[in-house]
N, C-alpha and C positions, 0 to 999 in steps of 0.2 A: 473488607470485601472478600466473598469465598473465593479459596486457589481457581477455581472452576471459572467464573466469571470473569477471573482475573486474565486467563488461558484465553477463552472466547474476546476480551475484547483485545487481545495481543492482537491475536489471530486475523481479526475485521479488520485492525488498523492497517496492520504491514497489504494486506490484499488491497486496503483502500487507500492505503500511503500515497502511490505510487500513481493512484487515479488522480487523487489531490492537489499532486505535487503539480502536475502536468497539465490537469486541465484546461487554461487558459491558452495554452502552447501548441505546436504542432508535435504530436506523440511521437517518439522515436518506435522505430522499428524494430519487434522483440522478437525472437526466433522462436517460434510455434514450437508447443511440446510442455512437458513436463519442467515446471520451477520448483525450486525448494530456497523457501525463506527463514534467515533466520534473524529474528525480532527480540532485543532487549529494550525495555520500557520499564523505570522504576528498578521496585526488587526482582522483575521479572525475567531472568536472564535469559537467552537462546534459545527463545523457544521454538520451536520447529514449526512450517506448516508446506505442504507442496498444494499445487493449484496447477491443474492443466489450460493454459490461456494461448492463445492467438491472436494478431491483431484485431481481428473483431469483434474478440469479446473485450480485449483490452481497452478499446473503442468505446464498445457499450459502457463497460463500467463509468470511463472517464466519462460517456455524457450523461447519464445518468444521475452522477453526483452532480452535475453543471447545471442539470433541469430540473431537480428535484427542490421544488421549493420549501422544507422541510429542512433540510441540510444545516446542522447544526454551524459546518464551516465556510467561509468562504475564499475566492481566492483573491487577496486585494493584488498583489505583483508576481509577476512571474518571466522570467527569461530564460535561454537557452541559449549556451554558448558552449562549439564544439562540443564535448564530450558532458558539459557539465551544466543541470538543469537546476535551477531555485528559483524557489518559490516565498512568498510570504502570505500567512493565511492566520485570518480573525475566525474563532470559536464561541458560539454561544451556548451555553447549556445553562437554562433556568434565567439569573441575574448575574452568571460570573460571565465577565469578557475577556478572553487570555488570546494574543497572538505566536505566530510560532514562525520560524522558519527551516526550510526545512532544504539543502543541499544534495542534489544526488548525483553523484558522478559514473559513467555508465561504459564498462567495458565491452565494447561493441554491441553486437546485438544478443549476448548470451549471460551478462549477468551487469549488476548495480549495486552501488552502496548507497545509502541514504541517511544521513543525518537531520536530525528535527531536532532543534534549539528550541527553549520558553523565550519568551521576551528578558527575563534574568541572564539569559545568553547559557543556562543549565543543558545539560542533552536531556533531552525528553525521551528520544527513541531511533533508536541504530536497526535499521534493514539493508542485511547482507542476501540478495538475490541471484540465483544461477540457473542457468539451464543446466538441466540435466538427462535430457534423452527425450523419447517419445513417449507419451501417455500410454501409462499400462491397460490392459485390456481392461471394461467395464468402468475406465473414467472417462468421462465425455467432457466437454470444453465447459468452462465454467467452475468447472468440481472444484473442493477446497478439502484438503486435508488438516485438522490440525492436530494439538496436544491429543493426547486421552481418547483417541481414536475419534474426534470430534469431525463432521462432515457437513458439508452442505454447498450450496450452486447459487452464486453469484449472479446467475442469471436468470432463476427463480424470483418470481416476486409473488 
């Protein structure tokens, strides 16, 4: 797979992780502004992405993924207790069917770690989440930063 593609679907996952993880639950309360995530998946290590979100776009995303009947994932379980949310989520793409889980533990309302296990119990994919300040001028809620000066809105369709 090119480094390229490889960046881009880093980049989708850790943004949509976190929609995934959570969807079936009641959304914890994320403090508006500027995030920066960083995502190791495979050989793919820390790769950077910031994203300007607020609960209502956070919202959006997670329903979005929950009503889009296309969605290669789903979410079979999911709980939330105090600080620490898991989930477990079946994958379809093409004829493979792979399940994951995926554990995030959330240091109040300004940042998250997230582990996602294969069914082999392997890590699949670590997201290290933080607030970082206010949206700088000319990002609007939605916006996604990632690798390679890579950009695009979440809330575009």
């Amino acid at each position: 797979m090119h480094m390229n593609r490889i960046l881009t679907l880093s980049v989708v996952l850790a943004v949509l992780g976190i929609a995934n993880t959570v969807a079936a639950i009641e959304l914890p309360d994320l403090k508006a502004g500027l995030w920066e995530s960083r995502t190791s998946m495979g050989a793919t290590k820390n790769s950077m992405s910031t994203m300007c979100m607020d609960n209502a776009t956070y919202k959006k995303m997670s329903d979005d993924q929950e009503k889009n009947p296309n969605r290669p994932c789903k979410v079979l379980h999911s709980e939330h207790s105090g600080s620490t949310i898991s989930s477990e989520v079946e994958c379809k793409f093409g004829d493979k069917v792979s399940r994951s889980k995926t554990v995030m533990t959330l240091s109040g309302n300004t940042g998250y770690h997230s582990e996602t296990r294969s069914s082999d119990n392997s890590v699949a994919m670590v997201i290290d989440s933080k607030y970082t300040g206010a949206c700088p001028a000319g990002m609007k809620l939605g916006d996604v930063t990632g690798p390679q000066g890579m950009k695009f809105n979440v809330l575009d369709k």
